[in-house]
C-alpha positions as CSV (number, residue, x, y, z in Angstrom):
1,X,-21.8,-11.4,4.9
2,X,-23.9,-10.5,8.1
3,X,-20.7,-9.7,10.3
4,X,-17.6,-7.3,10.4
5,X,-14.8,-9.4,10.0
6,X,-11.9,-8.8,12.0
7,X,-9.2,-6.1,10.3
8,X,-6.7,-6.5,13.3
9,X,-4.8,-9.5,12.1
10,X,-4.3,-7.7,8.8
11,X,-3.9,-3.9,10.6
12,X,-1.0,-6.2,12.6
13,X,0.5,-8.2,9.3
14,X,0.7,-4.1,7.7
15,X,2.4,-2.4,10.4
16,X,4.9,-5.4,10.9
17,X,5.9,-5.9,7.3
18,X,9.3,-6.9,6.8
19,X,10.5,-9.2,4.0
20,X,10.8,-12.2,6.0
21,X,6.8,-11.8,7.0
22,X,5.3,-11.5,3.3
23,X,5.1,-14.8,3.0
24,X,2.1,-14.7,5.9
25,X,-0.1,-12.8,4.1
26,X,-1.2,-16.0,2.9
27,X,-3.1,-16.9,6.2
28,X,-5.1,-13.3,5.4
29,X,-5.7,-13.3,1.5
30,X,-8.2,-15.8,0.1
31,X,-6.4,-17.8,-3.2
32,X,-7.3,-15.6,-5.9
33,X,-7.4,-12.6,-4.2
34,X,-6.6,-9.4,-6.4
35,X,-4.6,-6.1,-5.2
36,X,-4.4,-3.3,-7.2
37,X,-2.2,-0.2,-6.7
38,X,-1.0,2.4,-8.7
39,X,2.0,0.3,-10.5
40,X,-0.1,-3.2,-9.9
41,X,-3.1,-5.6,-10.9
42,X,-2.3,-8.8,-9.9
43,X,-4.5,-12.3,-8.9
44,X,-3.6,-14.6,-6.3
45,X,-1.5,-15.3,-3.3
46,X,1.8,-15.6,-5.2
47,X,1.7,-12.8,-7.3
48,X,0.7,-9.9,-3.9
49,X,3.4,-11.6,-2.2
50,X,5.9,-10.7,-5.4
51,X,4.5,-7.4,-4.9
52,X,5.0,-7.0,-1.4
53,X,8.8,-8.5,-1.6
54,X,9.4,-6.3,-4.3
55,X,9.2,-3.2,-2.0
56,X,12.1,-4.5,0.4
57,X,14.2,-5.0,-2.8
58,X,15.0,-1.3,-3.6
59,X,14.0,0.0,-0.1
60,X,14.8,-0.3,3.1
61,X,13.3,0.7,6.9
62,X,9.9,-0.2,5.3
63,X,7.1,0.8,7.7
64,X,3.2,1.4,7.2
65,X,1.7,3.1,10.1
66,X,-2.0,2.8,10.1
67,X,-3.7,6.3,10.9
68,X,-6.9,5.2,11.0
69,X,-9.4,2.3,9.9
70,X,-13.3,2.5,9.0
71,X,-16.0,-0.5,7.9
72,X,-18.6,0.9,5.7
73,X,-21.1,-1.4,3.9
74,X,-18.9,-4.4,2.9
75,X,-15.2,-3.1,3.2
76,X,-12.6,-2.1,5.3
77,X,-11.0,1.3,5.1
78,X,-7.2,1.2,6.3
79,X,-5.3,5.1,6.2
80,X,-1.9,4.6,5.9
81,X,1.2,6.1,6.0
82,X,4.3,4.6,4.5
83,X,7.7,5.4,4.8
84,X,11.3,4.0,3.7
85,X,14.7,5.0,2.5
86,X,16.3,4.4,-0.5
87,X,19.8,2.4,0.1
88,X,21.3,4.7,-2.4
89,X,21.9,8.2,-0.5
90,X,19.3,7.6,2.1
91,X,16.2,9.9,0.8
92,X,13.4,9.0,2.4
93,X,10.5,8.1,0.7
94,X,6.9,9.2,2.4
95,X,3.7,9.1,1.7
96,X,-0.2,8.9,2.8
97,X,-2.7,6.0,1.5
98,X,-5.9,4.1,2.0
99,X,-6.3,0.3,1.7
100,X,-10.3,-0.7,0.5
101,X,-10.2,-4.6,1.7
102,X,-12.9,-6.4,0.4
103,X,-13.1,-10.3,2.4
104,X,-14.9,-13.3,1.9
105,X,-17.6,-15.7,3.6
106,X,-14.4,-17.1,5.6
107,X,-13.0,-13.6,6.8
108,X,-9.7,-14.0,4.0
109,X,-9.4,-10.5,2.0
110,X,-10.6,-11.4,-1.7
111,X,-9.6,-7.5,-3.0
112,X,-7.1,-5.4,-1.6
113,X,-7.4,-2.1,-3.3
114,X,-4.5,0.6,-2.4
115,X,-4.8,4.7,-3.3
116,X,-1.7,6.6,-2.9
117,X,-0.7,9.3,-5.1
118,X,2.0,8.5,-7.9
119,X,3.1,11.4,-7.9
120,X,3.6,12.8,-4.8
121,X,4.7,9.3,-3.5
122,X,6.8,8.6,-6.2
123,X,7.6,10.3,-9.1
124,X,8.6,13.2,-7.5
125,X,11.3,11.6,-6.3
126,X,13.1,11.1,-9.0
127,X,15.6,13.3,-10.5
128,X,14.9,15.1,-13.6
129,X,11.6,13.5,-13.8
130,X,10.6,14.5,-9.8
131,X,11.6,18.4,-11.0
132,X,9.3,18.8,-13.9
133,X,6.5,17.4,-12.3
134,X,7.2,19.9,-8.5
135,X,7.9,22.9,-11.1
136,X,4.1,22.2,-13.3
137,X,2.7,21.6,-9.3
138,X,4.0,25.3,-8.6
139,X,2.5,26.3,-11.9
140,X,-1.3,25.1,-11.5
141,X,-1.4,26.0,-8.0
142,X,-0.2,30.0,-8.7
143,X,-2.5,30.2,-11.8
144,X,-5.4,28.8,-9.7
């Protein structure tokens, strides 16, 4: 590909997610594209959009705000941050993240890589799981 393809529309589709838009991210994603994340590798159009609708499931207020975007050699760089609250007592969930998007000859994202951190961004949020993994944080970080 000789040109930078256009990361607005999808910068636009990210910051506007809801579960009644998932089902646009087909006009951005080519057929078979492929998203990974920390929980996911899926292939196609059907299976992101499972992913995406999955979120609004146990979460709600679901917003990405982009923090900054990059092209370098053949990808788009997309920093993130996401944020939502849990229905059940209202904890907010918060995190930072990258998106690597990869797009075809016809401008359509073929791989749509997200980096967050598990931990911080998740596990740590759980009960008895979230404290073990804060009180071993504490530990490492004194003992360094």
């Amino acid at each position: 590909m000789t040109s930078v393809p256009p990361i607005d529309p999808f910068q636009r589709y990210l910051e506007n997610l809801t579960a009644e838009t998932v089902p646009h991210l087909a006009e951005l994603v080519a057929g078979d594209v492929r998203f990974i994340d920390p929980f996911h590798d899926v292939s196609g159009i059907a299976a992101t959009e499972r992913v995406f609708a999955a979120i609004f499931v146990s979460l709600k207020n679901v917003r990405f705000t982009v923090i900054d975007k990059a092209w370098s050699g053949n990808a788009w760089y997309l920093r993130w941050r996401f944020e939502a609250e849990r229905p059940q007592g209202g904890q907010i969930l918060a995190f930072d993240g990258m998106s690597e998007l990869y797009f075809d000859a016809d401008n359509r994202v073929r791989l749509y890589r997200d980096h967050w951190d598990a931990a911080t961004g998740f596990y740590e949020k759980l009960p008895v799981l979230g404290w073990v993994l804060r009180l071993l944080r504490r530990k490492i970080a004194s003992a360094a």
